[in-house]
C-alpha positions as a Markdown table, in Angstrom:
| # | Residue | x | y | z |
|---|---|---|---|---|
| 1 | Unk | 0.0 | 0.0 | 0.0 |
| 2 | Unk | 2.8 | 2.6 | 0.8 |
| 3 | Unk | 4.9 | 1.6 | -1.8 |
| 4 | Unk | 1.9 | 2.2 | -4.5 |
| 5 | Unk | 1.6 | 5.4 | -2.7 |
| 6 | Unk | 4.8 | 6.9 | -3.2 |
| 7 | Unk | 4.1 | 5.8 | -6.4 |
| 8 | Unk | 1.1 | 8.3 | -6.9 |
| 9 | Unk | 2.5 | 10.8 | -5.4 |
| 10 | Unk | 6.1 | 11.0 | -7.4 |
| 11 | Unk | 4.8 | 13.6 | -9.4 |
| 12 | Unk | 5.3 | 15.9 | -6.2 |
| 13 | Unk | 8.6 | 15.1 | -5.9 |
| 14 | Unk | 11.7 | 16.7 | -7.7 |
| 15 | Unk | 12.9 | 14.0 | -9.2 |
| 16 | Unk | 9.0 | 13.4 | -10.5 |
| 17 | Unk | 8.4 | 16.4 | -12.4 |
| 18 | Unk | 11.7 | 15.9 | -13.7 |
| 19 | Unk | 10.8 | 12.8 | -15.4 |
| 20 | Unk | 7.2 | 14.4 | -16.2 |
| 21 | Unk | 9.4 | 17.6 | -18.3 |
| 22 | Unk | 11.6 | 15.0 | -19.7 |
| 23 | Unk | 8.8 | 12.1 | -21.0 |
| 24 | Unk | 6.7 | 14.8 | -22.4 |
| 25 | Unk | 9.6 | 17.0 | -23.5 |
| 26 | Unk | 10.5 | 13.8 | -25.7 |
| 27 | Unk | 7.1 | 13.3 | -27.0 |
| 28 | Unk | 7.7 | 17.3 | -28.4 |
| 29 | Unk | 10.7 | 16.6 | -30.0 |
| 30 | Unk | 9.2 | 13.6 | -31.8 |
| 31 | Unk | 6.4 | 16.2 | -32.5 |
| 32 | Unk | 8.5 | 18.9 | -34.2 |
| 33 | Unk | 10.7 | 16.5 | -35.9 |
| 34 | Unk | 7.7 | 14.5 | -38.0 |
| 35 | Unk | 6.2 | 18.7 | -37.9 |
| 36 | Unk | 9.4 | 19.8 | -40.0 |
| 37 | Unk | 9.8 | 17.0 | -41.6 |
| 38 | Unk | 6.0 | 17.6 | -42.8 |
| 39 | Unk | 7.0 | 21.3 | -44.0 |
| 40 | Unk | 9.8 | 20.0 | -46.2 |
| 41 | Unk | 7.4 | 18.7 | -48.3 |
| 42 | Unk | 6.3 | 22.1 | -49.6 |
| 43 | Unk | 9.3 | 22.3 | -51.8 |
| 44 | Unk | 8.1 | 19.3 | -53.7 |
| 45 | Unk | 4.8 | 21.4 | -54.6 |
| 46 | Unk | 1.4 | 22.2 | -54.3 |
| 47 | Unk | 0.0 | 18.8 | -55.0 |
| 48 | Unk | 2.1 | 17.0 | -52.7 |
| 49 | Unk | 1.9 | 19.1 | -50.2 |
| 50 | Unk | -1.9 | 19.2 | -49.8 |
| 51 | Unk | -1.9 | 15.4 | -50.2 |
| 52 | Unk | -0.1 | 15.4 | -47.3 |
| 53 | Unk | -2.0 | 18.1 | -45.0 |
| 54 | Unk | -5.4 | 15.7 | -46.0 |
| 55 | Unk | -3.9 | 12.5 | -45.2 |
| 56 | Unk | -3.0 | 13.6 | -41.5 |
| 57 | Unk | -6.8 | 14.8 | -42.0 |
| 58 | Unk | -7.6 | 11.2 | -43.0 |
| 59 | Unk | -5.0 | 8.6 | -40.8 |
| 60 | Unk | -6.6 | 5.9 | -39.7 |
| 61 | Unk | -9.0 | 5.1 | -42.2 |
| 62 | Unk | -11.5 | 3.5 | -43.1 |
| 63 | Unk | -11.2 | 2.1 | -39.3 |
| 64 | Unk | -11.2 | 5.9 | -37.8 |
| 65 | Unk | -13.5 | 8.7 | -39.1 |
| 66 | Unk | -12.2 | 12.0 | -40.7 |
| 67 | Unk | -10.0 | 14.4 | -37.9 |
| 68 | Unk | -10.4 | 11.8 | -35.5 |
| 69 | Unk | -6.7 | 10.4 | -34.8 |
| 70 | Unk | -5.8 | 14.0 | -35.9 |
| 71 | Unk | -8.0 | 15.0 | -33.1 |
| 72 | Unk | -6.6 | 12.7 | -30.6 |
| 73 | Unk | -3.2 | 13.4 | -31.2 |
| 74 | Unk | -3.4 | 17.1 | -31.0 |
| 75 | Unk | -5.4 | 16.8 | -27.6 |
| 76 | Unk | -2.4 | 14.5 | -26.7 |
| 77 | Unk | 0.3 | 17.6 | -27.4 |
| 78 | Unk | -2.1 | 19.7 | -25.2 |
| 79 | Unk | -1.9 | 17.8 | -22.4 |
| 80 | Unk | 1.6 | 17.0 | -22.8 |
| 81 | Unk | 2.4 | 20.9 | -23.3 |
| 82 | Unk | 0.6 | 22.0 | -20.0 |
| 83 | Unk | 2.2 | 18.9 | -18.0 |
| 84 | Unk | 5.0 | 20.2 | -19.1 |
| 85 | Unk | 5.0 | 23.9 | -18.4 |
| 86 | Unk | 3.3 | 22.6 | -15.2 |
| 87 | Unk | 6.5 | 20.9 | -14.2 |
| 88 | Unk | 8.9 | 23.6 | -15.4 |
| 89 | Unk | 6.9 | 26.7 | -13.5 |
| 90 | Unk | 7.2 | 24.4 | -10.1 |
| 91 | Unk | 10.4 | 23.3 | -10.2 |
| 92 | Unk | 11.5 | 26.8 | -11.0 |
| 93 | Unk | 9.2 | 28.4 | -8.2 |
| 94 | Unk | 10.7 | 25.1 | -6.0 |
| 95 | Unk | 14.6 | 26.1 | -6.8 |
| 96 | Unk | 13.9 | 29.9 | -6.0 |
| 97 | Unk | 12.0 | 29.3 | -2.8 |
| 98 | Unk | 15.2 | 26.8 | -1.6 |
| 99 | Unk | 17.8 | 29.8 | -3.0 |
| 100 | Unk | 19.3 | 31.2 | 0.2 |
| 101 | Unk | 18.0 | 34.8 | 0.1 |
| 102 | Unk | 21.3 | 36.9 | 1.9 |
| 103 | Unk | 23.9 | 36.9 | -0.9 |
| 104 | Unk | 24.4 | 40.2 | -2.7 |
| 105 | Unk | 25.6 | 39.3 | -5.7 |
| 106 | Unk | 24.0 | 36.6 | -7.8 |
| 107 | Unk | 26.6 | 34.0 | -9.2 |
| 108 | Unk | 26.3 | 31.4 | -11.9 |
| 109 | Unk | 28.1 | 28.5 | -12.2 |
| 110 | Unk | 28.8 | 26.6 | -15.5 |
| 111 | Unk | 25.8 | 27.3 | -16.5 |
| 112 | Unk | 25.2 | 28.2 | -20.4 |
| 113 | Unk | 23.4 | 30.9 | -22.1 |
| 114 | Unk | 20.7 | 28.5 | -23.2 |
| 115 | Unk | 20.4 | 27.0 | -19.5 |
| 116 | Unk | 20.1 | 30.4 | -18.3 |
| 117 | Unk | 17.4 | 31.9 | -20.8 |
| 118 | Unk | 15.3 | 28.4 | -21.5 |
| 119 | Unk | 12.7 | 29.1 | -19.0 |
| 120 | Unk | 12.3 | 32.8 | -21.2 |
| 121 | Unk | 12.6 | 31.1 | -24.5 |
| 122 | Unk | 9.8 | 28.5 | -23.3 |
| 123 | Unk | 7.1 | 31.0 | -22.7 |
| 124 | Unk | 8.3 | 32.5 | -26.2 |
| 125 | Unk | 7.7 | 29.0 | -27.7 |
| 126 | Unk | 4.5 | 28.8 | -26.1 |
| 127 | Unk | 2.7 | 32.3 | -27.5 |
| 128 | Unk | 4.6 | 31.9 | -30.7 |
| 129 | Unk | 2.4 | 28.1 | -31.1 |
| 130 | Unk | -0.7 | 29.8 | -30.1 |
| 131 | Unk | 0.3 | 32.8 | -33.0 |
| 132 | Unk | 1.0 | 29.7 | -35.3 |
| 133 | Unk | -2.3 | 28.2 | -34.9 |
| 134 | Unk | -4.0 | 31.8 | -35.4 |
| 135 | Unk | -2.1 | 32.2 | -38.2 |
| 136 | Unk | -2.2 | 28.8 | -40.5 |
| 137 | Unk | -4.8 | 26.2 | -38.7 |
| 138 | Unk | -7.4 | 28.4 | -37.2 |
| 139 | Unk | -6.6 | 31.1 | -40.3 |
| 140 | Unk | -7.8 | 34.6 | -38.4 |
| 141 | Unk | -8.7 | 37.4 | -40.6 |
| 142 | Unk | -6.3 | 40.2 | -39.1 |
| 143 | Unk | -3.6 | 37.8 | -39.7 |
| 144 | Unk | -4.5 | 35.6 | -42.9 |
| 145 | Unk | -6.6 | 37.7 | -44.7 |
| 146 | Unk | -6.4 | 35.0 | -47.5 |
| 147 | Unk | -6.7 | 31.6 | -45.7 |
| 148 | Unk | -8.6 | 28.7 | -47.8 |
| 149 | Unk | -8.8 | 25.7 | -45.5 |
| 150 | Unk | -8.7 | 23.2 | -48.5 |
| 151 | Unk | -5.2 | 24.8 | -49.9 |
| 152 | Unk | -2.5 | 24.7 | -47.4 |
| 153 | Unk | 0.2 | 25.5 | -49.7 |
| 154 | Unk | -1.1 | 28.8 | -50.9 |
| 155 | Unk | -1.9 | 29.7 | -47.0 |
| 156 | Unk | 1.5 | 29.2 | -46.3 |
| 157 | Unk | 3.2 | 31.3 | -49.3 |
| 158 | Unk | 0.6 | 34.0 | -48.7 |
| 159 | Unk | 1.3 | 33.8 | -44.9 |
| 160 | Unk | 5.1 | 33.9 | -45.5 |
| 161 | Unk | 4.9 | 36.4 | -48.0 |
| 162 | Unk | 4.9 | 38.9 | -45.4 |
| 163 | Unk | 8.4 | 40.0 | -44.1 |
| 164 | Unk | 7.2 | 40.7 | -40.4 |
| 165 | Unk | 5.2 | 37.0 | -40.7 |
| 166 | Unk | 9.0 | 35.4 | -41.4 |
| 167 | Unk | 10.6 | 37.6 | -38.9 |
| 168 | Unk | 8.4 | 36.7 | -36.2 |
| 169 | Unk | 8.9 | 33.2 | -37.7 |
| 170 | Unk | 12.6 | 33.1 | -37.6 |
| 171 | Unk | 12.6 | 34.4 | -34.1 |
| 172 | Unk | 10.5 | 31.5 | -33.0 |
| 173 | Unk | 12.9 | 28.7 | -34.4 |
| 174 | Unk | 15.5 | 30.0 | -32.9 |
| 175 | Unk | 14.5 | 30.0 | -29.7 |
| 176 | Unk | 13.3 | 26.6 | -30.4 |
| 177 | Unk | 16.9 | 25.9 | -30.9 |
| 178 | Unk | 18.1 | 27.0 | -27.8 |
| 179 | Unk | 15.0 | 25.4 | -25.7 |
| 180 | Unk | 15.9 | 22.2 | -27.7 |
| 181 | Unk | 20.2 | 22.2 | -27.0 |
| 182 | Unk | 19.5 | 22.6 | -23.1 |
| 183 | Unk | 15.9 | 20.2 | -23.1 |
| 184 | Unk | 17.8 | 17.3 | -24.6 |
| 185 | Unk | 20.5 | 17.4 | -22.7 |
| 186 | Unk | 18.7 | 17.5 | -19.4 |
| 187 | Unk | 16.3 | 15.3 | -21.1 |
| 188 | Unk | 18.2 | 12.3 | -21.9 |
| 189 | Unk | 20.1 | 12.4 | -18.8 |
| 190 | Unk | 17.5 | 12.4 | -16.6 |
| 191 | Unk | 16.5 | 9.5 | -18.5 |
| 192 | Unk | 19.1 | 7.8 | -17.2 |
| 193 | Unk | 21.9 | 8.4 | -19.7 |
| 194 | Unk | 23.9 | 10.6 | -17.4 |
| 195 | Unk | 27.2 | 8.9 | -17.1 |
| 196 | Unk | 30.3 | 9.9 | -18.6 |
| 197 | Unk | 30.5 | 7.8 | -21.4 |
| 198 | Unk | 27.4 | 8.9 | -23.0 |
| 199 | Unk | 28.3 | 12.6 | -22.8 |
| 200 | Unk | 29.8 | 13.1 | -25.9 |
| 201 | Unk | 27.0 | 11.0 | -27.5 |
| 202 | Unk | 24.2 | 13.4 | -25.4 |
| 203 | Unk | 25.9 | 16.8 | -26.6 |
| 204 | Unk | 26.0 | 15.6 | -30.2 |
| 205 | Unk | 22.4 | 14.7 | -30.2 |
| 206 | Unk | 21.4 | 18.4 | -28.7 |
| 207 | Unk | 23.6 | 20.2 | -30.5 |
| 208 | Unk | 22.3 | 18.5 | -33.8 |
| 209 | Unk | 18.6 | 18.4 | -33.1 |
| 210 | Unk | 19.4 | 22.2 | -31.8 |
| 211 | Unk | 20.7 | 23.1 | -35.0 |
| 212 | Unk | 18.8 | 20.8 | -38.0 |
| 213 | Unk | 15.6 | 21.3 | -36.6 |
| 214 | Unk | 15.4 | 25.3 | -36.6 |
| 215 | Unk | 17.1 | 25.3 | -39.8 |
| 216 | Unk | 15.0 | 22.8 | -41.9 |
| 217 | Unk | 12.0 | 25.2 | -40.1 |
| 218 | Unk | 13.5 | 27.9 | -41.2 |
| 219 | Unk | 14.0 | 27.2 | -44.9 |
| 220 | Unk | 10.1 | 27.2 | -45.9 |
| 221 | Unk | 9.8 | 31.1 | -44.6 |
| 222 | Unk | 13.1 | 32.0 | -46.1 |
| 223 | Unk | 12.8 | 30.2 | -49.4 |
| 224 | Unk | 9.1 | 31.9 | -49.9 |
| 225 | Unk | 10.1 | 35.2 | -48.9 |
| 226 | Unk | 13.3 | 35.0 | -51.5 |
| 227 | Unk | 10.5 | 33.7 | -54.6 |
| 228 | Unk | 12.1 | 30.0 | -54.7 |
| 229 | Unk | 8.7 | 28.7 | -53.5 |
| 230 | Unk | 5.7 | 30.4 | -54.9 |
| 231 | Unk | 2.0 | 29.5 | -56.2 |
């Protein structure tokens, strides 16, 4: 009984909201890796592109209806993206309520610029998805004033048509690359892969996935805004 207790309540615990930011941080990097993967597409055209967009409409068919694994999956990142911001707000309101408050100067120690800023770049990730879903899903007016649910590809060469639309964009991904560096590495080592001889192997993965991941993003805005893509 006490043992299935303490299993319950882990997710109080450090070390459980830990594993919380690191299980649902993975299942957001497998997210945004199929997500760019899916935007790469647009450079082999309109048709393909759209097929694609309608058959994530369509997965699991005939067995599943129209939308519904889509459905399911994208209530899955919601929950996952609250647990997670859930986990990251208290251990960061945990770690400044355990910070001894009578030193006058404030000192950090080996701790990167990405470390130090990821909580920052975080709640910029989070209003920039809720700006992306305005802006190419739900297709507001004031921002997409030429949205056409059944052509994807022309929402997103009219959306990234506009300079300020690619700027805000390119801001974004970057961001996304530093939240990305620091997440993995805390991620897989709290995983369990936190020993010396898989340090190199950690670092090359978050420095990769850092670096490819905003980049291949990156390239649909640029390539639009320079004519290379176009209707």
């Amino acid at each position: 009984m006490s043992a299935a207790v303490g299993i319950t309540n882990l997710y109080r615990t450090s070390i459980g909201k830990k594993v919380i930011m690191a299980v649902t941080g993975l299942l957001w990097v497998g997210f945004v890796v199929f997500h760019m993967y899916g935007n790469l597409k647009i450079f082999s055209g309109a048709p393909y592109f759209n097929a694609y967009a309608e058959g994530l409409r369509e997965l699991g068919t005939p067995l599943f209806g129209h939308l519904h694994l889509l459905t399911v999956a994208r209530a899955g990142l919601v929950v996952t993206l609250l647990a997670h911001i859930w986990a990251a707000v208290t251990l960061s309101l945990q770690a400044r309520n355990a910070r001894p408050k009578n030193y006058s100067v404030k000192r950090v120690v080996q701790a990167s610029w990405a470390s130090q800023y990821i909580r920052w770049g975080g709640v910029a990730i989070f209003f920039f998805i809720i700006y992306h879903l305005a802006h190419f899903t739900w297709g507001v007016p004031f921002l997409h004033s030429q949205f056409d649910r059944h052509d994807p590809y022309a929402n997103v060469v009219f959306g990234f048509s506009a300079p300020y639309n690619v700027a805000i964009y390119l801001v974004a991904v970057t961001a996304l690359g530093f939240h990305l560096y620091h997440g993995v590495w805390s991620m897989l080592q709290t995983l369990g892969l936190n020993s010396q001889e898989y340090s190199p192997a950690i670092r090359l993965v978050a420095v990769a996935l850092g670096f490819l991941i905003p980049v291949g993003f990156a390239s649909v805005p640029i390539a639009i805004l320079a004519g290379f893509v176009t209707l």
